[in-house]
C-alpha positions, 0 to 999 in steps of 0.5 A: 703112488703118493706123498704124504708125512712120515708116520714115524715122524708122526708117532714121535709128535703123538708121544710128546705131546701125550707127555705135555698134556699128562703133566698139566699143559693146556691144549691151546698152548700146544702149537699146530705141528706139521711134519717137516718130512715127506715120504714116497710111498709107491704100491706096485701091486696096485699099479700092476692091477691097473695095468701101469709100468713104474720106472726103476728110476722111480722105485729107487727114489720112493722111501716104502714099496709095498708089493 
Protein backbone atom coordinates (compact mmCIF):
# COMPACT_ATOMS: atom_id res chain seq x y z
CA UNK A 1 0.00 0.00 0.00
CA UNK A 2 1.01 3.60 -0.52
CA UNK A 3 -0.14 6.96 -1.15
CA UNK A 4 1.32 9.08 -3.57
CA UNK A 5 0.35 11.88 -6.25
CA UNK A 6 -1.89 11.29 -9.27
CA UNK A 7 0.29 10.24 -12.33
CA UNK A 8 -2.20 11.53 -14.62
CA UNK A 9 -2.39 14.85 -12.69
CA UNK A 10 1.54 14.65 -13.24
CA UNK A 11 1.69 14.14 -16.91
CA UNK A 12 -0.76 16.97 -17.44
CA UNK A 13 1.66 19.40 -15.42
CA UNK A 14 4.70 18.02 -17.60
CA UNK A 15 2.78 18.92 -20.71
CA UNK A 16 2.26 22.57 -19.70
CA UNK A 17 5.00 23.22 -18.62
CA UNK A 18 7.08 21.64 -21.66
CA UNK A 19 4.43 24.33 -23.61
CA UNK A 20 5.91 27.24 -21.29
CA UNK A 21 9.44 26.72 -21.85
CA UNK A 22 9.09 26.04 -25.86
CA UNK A 23 7.52 29.36 -26.14
CA UNK A 24 10.61 31.13 -24.31
CA UNK A 25 9.35 31.30 -20.34
CA UNK A 26 12.57 31.18 -17.97
CA UNK A 27 12.47 28.09 -15.89
CA UNK A 28 13.05 30.21 -12.83
CA UNK A 29 9.80 32.02 -13.25
CA UNK A 30 8.00 28.77 -13.60
CA UNK A 31 6.64 28.13 -9.89
CA UNK A 32 7.37 24.49 -7.74
CA UNK A 33 3.85 22.56 -8.74
CA UNK A 34 2.56 20.10 -6.36
CA UNK A 35 0.05 17.69 -6.74
CA UNK A 36 -3.34 18.51 -5.15
CA UNK A 37 -4.30 14.99 -5.69
CA UNK A 38 -3.58 11.78 -3.74
CA UNK A 39 -4.34 8.39 -4.66
CA UNK A 40 -4.33 4.66 -2.81
CA UNK A 41 -2.57 2.48 -4.61
CA UNK A 42 -3.18 -1.12 -3.03
CA UNK A 43 -0.79 -4.64 -4.56
CA UNK A 44 -2.59 -7.46 -3.68
CA UNK A 45 -0.03 -9.79 -5.09
CA UNK A 46 2.38 -8.43 -2.91
CA UNK A 47 0.26 -8.67 0.31
CA UNK A 48 -0.65 -12.00 -0.32
CA UNK A 49 3.48 -12.90 -1.00
CA UNK A 50 3.76 -11.41 2.64
CA UNK A 51 1.09 -13.56 3.95
CA UNK A 52 -1.23 -9.92 4.79
CA UNK A 53 -5.38 -9.93 4.66
CA UNK A 54 -6.64 -6.58 3.19
CA UNK A 55 -10.06 -5.65 4.31
CA UNK A 56 -12.60 -5.07 1.48
CA UNK A 57 -13.16 -2.16 3.17
CA UNK A 58 -9.77 -0.92 2.28
CA UNK A 59 -9.97 -2.56 -1.48
CA UNK A 60 -12.91 -0.34 -2.09
CA UNK A 61 -11.39 2.96 -1.10
CA UNK A 62 -8.02 2.50 -2.98
CA UNK A 63 -8.07 4.26 -6.40
CA UNK A 64 -5.76 1.54 -8.45
CA UNK A 65 -5.52 -2.44 -7.28
CA UNK A 66 -2.87 -3.99 -8.95
CA UNK A 67 -3.36 -7.95 -8.98
Amino acid sequence: MSYGGSLTESFRWVGVYAGRILKGEKLANLPVQQSTKIELFINLKTAEALGLEVPATLLTRADDVVE
